[in-house]
C-alpha positions in Angstrom: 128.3 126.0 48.0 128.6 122.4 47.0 125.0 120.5 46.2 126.4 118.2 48.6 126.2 120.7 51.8 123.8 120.2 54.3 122.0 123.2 55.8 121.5 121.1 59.5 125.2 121.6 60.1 127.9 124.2 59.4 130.8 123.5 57.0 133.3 122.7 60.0 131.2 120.8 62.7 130.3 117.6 60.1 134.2 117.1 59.7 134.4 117.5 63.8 131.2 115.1 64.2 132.9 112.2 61.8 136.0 112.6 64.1 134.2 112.6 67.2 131.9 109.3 65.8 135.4 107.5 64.2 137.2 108.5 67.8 133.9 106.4 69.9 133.7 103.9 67.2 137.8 103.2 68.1 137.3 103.3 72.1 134.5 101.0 72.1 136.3 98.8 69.2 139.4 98.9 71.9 137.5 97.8 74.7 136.1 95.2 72.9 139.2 93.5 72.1 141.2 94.1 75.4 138.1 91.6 76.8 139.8 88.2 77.3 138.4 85.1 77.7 139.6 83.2 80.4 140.3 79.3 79.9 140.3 76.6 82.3 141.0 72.8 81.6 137.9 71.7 82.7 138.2 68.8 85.6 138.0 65.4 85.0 134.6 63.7 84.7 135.0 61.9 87.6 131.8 58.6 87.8 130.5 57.6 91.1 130.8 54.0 91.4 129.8 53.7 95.1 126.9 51.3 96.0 123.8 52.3 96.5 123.2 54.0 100.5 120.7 51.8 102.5 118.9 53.2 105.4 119.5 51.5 108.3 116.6 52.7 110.6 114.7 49.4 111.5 113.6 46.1 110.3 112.9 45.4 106.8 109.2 46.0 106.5 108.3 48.6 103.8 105.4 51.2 105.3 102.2 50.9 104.3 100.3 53.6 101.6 96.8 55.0 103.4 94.1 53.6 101.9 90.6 53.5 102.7 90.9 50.9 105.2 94.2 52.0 107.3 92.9 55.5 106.9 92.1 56.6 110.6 88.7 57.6 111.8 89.9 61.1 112.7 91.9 63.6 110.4 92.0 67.5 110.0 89.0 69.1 108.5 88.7 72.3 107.7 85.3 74.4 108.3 84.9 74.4 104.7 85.3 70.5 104.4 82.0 70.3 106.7 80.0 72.6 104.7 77.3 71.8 102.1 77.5 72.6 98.8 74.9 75.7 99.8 76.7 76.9 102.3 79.9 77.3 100.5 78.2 79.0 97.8 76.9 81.4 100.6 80.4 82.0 101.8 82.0 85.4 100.0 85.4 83.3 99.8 84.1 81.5 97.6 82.3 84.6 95.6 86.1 86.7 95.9 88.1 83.5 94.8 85.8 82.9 91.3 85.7 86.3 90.6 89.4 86.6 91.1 89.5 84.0 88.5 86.9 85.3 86.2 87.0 88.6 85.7 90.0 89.4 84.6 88.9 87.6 81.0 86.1 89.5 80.9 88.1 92.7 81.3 90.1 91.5 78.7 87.0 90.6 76.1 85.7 94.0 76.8 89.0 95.9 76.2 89.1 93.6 73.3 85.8 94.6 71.8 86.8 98.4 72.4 89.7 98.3 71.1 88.8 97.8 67.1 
């Protein structure tokens, strides 16, 4: 025995594991080349010159933003929007949507601290 032999494999199975790895290294090499890339002119950048579209639905006065003055008297309200600031705090919405906000950093400082 040579002090080159390996004890893992037996004298004929290296040669036959080279030939296997060169024969996968050639089909993969072969499939990679036989990809093509395909090539298209690319189309003409073509610019928009046409004027500007103008809606046509009325007269030419621009609407007016909502302010505090045109606001109307009545608009939707939610239940929550007539609470207090007690009553919302009584509410468990209010308790689930903090917590869903808040306790997953504390989750995270404790696994922290646990963790060295």
């Amino acid at each position: 025995a040579t002090a080159h032999s390996t004890a893992a494999f037996p004298e004929g199975s290296l040669s036959l594991l080279l030939w296997m790895f060169r024969a996968l290294l050639l089909l993969l090499a072969q499939d990679a080349l036989s990809l093509q890339i395909a090539v298209r002119p690319l189309a003409p950048a073509t610019l928009s010159r046409s004027p500007a579209v103008h809606a046509q639905f009325g007269g030419g006065e621009k609407p007016k933003g909502l302010s505090r003055d045109s606001e109307p008297e009545e608009f939707f309200k939610t239940n929550m929007d007539a609470m207090s600031d007690e009553e919302k705090l009584k509410s468990p919405v209010v308790w689930i949507g903090l917590s869903i906000l808040v306790l997953p950093f504390i989750a995270g400082v404790i696994a922290l601290e646990f963790s060295k």
